[in-house]
C-alpha positions in Angstrom: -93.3 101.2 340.9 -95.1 103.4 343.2 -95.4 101.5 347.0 -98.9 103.3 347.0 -102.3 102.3 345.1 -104.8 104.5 344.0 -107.5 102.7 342.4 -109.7 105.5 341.4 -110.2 109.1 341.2 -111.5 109.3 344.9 -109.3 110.4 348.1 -109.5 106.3 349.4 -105.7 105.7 349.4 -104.1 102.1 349.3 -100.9 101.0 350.1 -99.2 97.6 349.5 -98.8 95.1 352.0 -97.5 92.0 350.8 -98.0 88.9 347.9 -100.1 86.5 348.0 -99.1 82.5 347.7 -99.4 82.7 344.0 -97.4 86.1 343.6 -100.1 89.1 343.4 -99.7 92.0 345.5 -102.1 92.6 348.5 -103.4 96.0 349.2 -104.6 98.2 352.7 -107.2 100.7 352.8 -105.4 103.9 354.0 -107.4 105.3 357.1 -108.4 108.9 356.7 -106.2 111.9 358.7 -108.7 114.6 358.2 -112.5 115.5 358.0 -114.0 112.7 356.0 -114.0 113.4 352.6 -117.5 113.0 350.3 -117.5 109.5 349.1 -117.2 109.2 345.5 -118.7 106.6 343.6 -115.8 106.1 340.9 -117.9 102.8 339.6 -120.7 104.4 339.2 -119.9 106.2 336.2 -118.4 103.6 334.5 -120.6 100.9 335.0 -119.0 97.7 335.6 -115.6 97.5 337.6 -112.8 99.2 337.2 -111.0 99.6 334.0 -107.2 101.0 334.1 -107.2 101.0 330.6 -110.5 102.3 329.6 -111.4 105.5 327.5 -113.7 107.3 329.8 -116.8 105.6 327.7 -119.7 104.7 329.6 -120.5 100.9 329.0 -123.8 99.9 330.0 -125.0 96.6 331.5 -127.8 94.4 331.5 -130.3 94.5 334.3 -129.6 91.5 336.2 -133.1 89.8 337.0 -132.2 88.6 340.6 -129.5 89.8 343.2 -126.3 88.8 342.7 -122.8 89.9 343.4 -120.8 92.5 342.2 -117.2 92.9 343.8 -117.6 96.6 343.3 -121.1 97.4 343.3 -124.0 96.4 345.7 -127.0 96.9 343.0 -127.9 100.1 345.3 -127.3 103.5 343.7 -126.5 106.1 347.1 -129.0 109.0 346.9 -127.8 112.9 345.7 -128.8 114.1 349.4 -126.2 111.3 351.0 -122.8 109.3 350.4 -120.5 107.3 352.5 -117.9 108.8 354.6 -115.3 107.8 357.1 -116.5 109.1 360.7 -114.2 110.9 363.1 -113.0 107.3 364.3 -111.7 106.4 361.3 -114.8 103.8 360.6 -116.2 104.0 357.0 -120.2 104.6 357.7 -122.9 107.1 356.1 -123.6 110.7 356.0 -126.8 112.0 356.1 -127.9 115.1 354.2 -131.4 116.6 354.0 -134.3 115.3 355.1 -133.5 111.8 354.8 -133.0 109.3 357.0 -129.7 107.7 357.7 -128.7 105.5 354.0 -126.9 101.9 353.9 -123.0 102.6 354.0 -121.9 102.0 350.4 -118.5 99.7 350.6 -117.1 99.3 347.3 -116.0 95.7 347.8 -119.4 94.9 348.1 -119.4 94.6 352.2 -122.2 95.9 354.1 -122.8 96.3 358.0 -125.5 94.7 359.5 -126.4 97.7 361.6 -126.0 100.6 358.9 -122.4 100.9 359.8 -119.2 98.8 359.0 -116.6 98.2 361.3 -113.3 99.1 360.8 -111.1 96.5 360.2 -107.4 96.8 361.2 -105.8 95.1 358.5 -108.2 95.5 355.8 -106.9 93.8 352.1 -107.9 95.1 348.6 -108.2 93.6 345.3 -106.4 94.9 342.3 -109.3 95.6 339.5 -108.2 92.1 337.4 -109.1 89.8 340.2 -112.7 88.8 341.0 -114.7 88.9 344.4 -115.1 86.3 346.6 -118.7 84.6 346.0 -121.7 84.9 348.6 -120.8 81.1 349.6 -116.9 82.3 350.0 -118.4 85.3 352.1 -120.3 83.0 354.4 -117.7 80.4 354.8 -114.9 82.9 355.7 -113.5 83.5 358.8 -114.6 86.1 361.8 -111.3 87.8 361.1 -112.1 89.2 357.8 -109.5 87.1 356.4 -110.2 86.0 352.6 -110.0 82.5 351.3 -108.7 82.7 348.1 -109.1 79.7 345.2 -106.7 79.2 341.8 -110.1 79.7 339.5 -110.4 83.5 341.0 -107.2 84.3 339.3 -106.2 84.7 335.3 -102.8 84.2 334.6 -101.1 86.1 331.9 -98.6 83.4 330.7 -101.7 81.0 330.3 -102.1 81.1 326.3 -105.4 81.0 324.7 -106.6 80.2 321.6 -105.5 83.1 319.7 -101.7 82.5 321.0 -102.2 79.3 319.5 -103.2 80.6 316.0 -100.5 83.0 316.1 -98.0 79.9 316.7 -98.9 77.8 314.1 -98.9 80.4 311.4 -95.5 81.3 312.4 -94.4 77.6 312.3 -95.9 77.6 309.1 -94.7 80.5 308.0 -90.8 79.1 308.9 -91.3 76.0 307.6 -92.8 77.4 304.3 -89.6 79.6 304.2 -87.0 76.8 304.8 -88.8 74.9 302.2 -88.0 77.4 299.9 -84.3 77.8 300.6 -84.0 74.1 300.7 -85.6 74.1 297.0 -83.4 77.1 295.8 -80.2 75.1 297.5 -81.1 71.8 295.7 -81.3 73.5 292.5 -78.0 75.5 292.4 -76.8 72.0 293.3 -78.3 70.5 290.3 -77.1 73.2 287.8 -73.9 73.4 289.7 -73.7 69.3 289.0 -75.1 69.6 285.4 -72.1 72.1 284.7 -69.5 69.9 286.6 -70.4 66.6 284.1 -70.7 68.8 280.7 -67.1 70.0 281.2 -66.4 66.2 282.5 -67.4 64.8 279.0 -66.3 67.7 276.8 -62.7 67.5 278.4 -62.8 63.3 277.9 -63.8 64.3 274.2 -61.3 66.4 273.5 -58.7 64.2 275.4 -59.6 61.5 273.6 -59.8 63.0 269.8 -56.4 64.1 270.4 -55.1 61.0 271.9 -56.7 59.4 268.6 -55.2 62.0 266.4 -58.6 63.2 265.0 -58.3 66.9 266.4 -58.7 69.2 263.2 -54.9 70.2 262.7 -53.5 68.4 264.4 -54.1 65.0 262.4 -53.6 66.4 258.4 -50.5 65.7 256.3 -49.5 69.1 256.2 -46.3 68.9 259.0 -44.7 66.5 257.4 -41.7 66.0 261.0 -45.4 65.9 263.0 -46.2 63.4 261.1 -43.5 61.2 260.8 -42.9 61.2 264.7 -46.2 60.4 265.2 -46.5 57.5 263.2 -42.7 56.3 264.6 -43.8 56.4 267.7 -47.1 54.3 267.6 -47.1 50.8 267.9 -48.6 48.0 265.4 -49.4 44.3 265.7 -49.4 43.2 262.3 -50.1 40.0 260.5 -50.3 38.7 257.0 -53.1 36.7 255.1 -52.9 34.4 252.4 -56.0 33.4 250.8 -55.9 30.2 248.4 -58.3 29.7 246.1 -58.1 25.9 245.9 -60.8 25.5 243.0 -59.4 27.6 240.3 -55.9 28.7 241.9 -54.2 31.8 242.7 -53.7 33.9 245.7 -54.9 36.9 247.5 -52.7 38.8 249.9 -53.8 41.1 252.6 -52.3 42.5 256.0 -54.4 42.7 259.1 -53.1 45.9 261.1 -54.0 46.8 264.8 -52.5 49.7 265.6 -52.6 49.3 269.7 -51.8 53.5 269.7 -54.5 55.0 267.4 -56.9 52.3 268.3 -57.9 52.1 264.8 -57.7 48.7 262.7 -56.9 48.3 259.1 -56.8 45.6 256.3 -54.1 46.8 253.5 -54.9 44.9 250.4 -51.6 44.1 248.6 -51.5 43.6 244.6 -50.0 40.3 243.3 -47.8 42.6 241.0 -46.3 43.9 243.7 -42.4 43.9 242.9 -40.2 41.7 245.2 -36.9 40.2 245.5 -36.5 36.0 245.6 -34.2 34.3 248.1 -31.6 33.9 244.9 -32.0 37.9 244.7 -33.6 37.5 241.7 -36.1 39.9 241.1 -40.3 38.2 241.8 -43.7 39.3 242.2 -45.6 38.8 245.2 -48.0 36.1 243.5 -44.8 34.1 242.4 -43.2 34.5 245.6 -46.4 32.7 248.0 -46.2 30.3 245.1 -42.5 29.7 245.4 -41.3 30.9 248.7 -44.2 30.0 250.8 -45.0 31.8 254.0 -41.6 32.4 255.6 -40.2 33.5 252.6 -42.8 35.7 251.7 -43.2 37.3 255.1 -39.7 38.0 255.4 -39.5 39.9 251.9 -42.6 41.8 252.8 -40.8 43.1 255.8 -38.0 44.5 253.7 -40.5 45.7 250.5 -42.4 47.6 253.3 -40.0 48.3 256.2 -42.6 46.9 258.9 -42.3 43.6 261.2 -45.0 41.2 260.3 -45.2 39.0 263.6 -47.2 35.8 261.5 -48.5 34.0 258.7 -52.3 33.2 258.4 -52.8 30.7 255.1 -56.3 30.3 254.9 -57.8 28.4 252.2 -61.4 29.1 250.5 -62.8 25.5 252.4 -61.9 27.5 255.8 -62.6 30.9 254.9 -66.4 29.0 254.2 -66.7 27.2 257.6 -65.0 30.6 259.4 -68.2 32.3 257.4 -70.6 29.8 258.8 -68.9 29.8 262.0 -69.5 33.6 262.8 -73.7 33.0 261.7 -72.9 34.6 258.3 -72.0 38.4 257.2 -73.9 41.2 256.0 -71.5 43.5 252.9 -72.1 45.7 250.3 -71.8 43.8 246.9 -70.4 45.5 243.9 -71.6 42.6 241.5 -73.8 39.6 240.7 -71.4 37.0 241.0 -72.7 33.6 239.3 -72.8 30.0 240.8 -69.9 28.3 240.3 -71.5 25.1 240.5 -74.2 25.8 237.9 -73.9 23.5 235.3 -74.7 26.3 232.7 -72.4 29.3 233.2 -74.5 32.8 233.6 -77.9 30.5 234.6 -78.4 31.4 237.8 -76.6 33.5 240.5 -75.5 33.3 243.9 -74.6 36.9 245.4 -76.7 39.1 243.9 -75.6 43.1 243.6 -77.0 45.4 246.1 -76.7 47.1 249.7 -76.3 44.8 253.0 -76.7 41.7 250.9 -76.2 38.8 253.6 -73.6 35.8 252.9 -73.5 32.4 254.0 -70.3 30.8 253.7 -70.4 29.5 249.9 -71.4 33.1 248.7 -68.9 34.6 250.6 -66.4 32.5 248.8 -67.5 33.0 245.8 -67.8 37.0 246.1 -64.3 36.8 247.7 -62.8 35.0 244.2 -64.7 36.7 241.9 -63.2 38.7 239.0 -65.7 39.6 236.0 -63.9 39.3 232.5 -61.8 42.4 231.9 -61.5 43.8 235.1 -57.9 43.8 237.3 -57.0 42.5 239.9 -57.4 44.9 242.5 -61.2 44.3 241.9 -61.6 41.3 243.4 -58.7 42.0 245.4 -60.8 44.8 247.1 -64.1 41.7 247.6 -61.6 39.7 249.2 -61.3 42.7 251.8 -65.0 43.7 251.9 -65.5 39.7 253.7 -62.7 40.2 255.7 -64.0 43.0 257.2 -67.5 41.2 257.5 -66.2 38.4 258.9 -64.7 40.8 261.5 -67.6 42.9 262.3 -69.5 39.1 263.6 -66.5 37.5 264.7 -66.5 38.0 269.1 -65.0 40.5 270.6 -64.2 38.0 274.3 -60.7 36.6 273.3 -61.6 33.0 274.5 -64.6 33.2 272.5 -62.5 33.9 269.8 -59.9 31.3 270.1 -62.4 28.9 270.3 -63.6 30.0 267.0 -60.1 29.4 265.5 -59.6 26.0 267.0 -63.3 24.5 266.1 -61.6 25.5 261.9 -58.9 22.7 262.7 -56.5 24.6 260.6 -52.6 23.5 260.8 -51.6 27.3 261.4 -48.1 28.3 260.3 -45.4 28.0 263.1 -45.0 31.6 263.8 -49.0 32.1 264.5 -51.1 29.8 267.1 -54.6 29.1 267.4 -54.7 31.1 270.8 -52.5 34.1 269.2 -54.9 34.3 266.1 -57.7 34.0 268.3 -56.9 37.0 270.7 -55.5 39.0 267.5 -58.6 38.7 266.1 -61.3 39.7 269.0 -59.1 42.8 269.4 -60.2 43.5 265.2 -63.3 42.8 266.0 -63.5 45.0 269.0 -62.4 48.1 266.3 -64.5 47.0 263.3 -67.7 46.7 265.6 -66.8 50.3 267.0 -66.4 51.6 263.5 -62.7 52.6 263.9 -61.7 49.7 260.9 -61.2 50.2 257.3 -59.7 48.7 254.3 -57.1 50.5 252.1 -55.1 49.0 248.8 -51.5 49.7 248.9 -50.7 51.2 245.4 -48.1 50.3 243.2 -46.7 51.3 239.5 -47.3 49.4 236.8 -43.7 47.5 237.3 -44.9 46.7 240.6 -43.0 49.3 242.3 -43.9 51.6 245.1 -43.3 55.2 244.4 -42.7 57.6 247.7 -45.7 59.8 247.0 -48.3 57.0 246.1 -47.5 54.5 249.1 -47.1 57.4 251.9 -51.0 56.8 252.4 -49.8 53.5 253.4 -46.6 52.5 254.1 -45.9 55.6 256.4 -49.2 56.3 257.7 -51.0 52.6 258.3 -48.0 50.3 258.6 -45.3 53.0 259.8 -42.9 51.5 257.5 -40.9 53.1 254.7 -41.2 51.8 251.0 -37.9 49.4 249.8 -38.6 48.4 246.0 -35.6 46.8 244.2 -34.2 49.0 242.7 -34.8 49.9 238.8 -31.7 50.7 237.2 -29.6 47.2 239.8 -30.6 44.7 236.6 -32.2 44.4 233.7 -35.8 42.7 234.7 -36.5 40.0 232.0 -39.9 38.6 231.8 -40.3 34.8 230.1 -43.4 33.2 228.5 -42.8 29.7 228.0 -44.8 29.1 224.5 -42.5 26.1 223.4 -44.4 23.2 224.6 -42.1 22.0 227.0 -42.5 23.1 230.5 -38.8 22.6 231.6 -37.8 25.3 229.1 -38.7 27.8 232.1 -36.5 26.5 234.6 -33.6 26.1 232.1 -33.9 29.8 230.6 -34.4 31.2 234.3 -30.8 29.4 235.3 -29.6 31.1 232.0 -30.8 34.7 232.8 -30.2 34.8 236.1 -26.3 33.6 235.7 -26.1 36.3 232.3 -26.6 38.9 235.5 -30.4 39.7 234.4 -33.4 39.7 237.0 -36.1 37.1 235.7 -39.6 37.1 236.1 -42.0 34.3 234.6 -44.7 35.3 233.1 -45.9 31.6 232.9 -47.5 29.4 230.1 -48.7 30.8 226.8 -51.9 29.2 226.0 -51.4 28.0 222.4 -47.1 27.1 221.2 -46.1 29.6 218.7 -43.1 28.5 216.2 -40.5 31.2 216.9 -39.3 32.9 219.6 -39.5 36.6 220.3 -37.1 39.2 222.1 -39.5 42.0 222.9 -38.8 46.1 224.4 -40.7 48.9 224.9 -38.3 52.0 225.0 -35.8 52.8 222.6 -32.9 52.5 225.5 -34.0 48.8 226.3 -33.0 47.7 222.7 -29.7 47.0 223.4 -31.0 45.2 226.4 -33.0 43.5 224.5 -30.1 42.3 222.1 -28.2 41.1 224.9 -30.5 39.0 226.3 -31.2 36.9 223.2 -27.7 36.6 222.3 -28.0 34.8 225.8 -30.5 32.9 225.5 -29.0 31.6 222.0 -31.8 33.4 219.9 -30.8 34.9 216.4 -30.9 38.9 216.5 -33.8 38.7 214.2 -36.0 38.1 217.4 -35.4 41.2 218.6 -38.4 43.6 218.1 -40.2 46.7 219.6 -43.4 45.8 221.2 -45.1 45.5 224.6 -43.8 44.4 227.6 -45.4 43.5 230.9 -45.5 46.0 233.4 -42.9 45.0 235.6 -40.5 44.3 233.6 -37.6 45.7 231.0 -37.4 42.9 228.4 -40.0 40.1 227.8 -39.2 36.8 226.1 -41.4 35.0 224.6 -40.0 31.2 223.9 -41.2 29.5 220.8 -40.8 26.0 219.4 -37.4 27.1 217.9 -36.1 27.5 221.2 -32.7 25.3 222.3 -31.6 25.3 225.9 -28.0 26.1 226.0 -25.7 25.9 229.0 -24.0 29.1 230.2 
């Protein structure tokens, strides 16, 4: 910047002589070298002070009622015929023109002399056009030297903000704030959908992981690969035990095999027929009715393992008394009935009934029972074979799923279990089923068999291979000549003392137990014309005349069937 000051238009020159004690610069009135110039009123035209900045606009003021000060004005316009000059000694005074008499020197800092003229002062100090005059009291109160006392409240400071600063700094906090609000929103929600997408793939990846672990992926789970298959179903492991349900008031048994297959995590129960063909520990060929008659549990369980090719680990008898309490036990159980079944207890058969037919039908223990042992007149044995499995699965669906719980279940029946199976084994076997038939991964399936008791390779695949992993082992059809005897003599040792004959004639005897009425003469009966001459041999064994010998029909599981009448005489072989 320039070291020199010009305030106005006018010839008054300034130059800078120093700051002040709060930092503005200080300014010296020039004295003049040559003739006095005219003084020029440079305020006059522009009314109040000084204005760097203005627009050469004439602003007017008010008319002030009283004198008062005015840093550069004195409230006295100079006349047209005078102005204010410097005089040859450098002293600012006035000029006379005209007829007029001598005019009050104008100063325009507002100073005045006494005596018409102004002495000239050596170091004389200006004020830039921002900065206010000293007031009249100021004036009075300075010193002789013409030195200026100078107070804060005379000054405006730029950095001071005012209101409007303010303003302007809280809309711009505002307007930052409002704007990081934003972003913060729009981060938060591509961290939601970025989270949303991060579980959905989660769960559809656990899905699919765990339908294929199950082996319920489409195509990957059907029959169609038959090596898939197999190798699948060898490699998965099964905890397996078998069920023997006595029906103490009218007799007979029902068989059934509780599967948990640890792999799959699925559960089965796989009804098994009482025709089903077995061998007895003489090798002589049995049914599985006459073999839990005969055999008992060991000997049952351990020609189930070779019929079916799978390793039963236990025995579970349980008798219709226990299958009650076990009923009552659980708080009863809600099945599907497929008949009205008719209280055994009723004095008058058909008066009343105890399980009626109909969807979620609730049992108490006795109802279950009797639904569980209930087969209508005419129908097989696979129907109430498949009852007996409907309360089964019941039972499981209410039985708990907490192993202890369970156990204690089993020990309040006070059953004496079979040697291979304890309470606390049953117990934990059986929370584990009920774990799967609560989750709805249980079924029940009925192992088919021909009519000579027999398991075919198509017809048990379904079963054998698939639930119990096993592979079918039926004695074979063409080893011996299966005989089937009816005692119908009258004497119950007859059976004994023809089965002893059979068997040592190399034949494979099945009883076919106790004819209802005794018939006079005995009977050698065959179905197919290749069995006659079986048939031929076996009552020249027996000691029956060839006359017994006819075509008719034989039970399904066997070759030849006997028929022993009154006429009949033991013979010893």
């Amino acid at each position: 910047m320039n070291d020199r000051y010009d305030p106005g238009y006018g010839q008054d020159q300034y130059e800078l002589v120093g700051y002040d004690e709060y930092g503005q610069p200080v300014y010296r009135q020039v004295p003049a070298q040559h003739t006095p110039p005219q003084a020029y009123d440079q305020y006059s035209q522009q009314g109040y002070g000084y204005d760097p900045y203005a627009t050469g606009q004439q602003q007017s003021m008010p008319q002030q009622s009283g004198p008062s000060y005015d840093p550069y004005d004195t409230g006295q316009q100079p006349s047209a015929a005078s102005h204010d000059a410097y005089d040859s000694t450098g002293q600012y005074g006035t000029a006379t023109h005209g007829g007029g008499g001598p005019q009050r020197g104008y100063d325009p800092y507002g100073q005045a002399a006494a005596d018409g003229r102004q002495a000239r002062v050596a170091e004389q100090t200006a004020y830039i056009p921002q900065q206010t005059g000293p007031s009249e009291a100021e004036e009075t109160d300075a010193p002789a030297t013409g030195e200026r006392d100078y107070h804060t409240e005379q000054f405006a400071f730029v950095e001071q903000p005012d209101g409007d600063s303010e303003d302007v700094i809280d809309w711009l906090k505002f307007t930052e704030n409002r704007t990081e609000r934003r972003e913060e929103a729009r981060r938060r929600a591509r961290s939601r959908v970025v989270a949303l997408v991060v579980v959905l793939a989660l769960v559809a990846a656990g899905g699919v992981g765990y339908l294929w672990y199950a082996g319920k992926l489409p195509g990957l789970s059907s029959s169609g690969s038959k090596s898939g298959t197999t190798t699948a179903a060898g490699a998965q492991k099964r905890d397996v035990i078998v069920v023997h349900l006595h029906n103490t008031g009218k007799g007979g048994t029902s068989t059934a095999l509780l599967v948990d297959n640890t792999t799959t995590k699925r559960g089965t129960t796989v009804l098994l027929p009482n025709s089903l063909a077995m061998s007895g520990d003489d090798g002589s060929a049995t049914t599985l009715a006459k073999s839990v008659d005969d055999d008992g549990s060991s000997g049952t369980l351990d020609q189930l393992d070779t019929v079916l090719g799978t390793n039963i680990e236990g025995t579970w008898r349980l008798d219709t008394p226990y299958l009650q309490n076990l009923v009552e036990l659980v708080g009863n159980i809600d099945i599907d009935t497929d008949a009205d079944v008719p209280d055994p207890a009723a004095k008058k058969k058909g008066s009343s009934l105890l399980v009626h037919k109909g969807q979620d039908q609730t049992l108490s223990g006795k109802m279950a029972v009797a639904y569980a042992t209930y087969r209508a007149s005419g129908e097989s044995q696979n129907a109430q074979l498949e009852r007996f499995g409907q309360v089964m699965q019941g039972v499981l669906r209410k039985m708990s799923s907490d192993p202890t719980a369970a156990t204690t279940t089993v020990q309040t029946l006070a059953q004496i279990l079979d040697p291979s199976l304890t309470d606390k084994d049953l117990g934990v076997f059986l929370a584990k089923l009920a774990d799967l038939a609560k989750g709805g991964d249980y079924k029940t399936a009925l192992l088919p068999v021909q009519s000579d008791g027999t398991l075919s390779a198509q017809t048990s695949d379904s079963v054998v291979k698939d639930i119990l992993g096993g592979t079918a082992k039926s004695p074979e059809a063409g080893s011996a000549v299966r005989v089937s005897v009816q005692n119908a003599s009258g004497v119950k040792d007859y059976t004994e003392k023809a089965r002893v004959v059979i068997v040592n004639g190399g034949f494979t005897f099945l009883e076919a137990g106790t004819a209802s009425a005794p018939r006079a003469t005995s009977e050698v009966l065959y179905a197919d014309a290749a069995d006659k001459e079986n048939a031929t041999e076996v009552a020249k064994t027996l000691g029956l005349p060839s006359g017994s010998v006819k075509k008719g029909t034989v039970s399904s599981n066997a070759d030849v069937s006997v028929i022993l009448g009154q006429d009949y005489k033991p013979t010893s072989s």
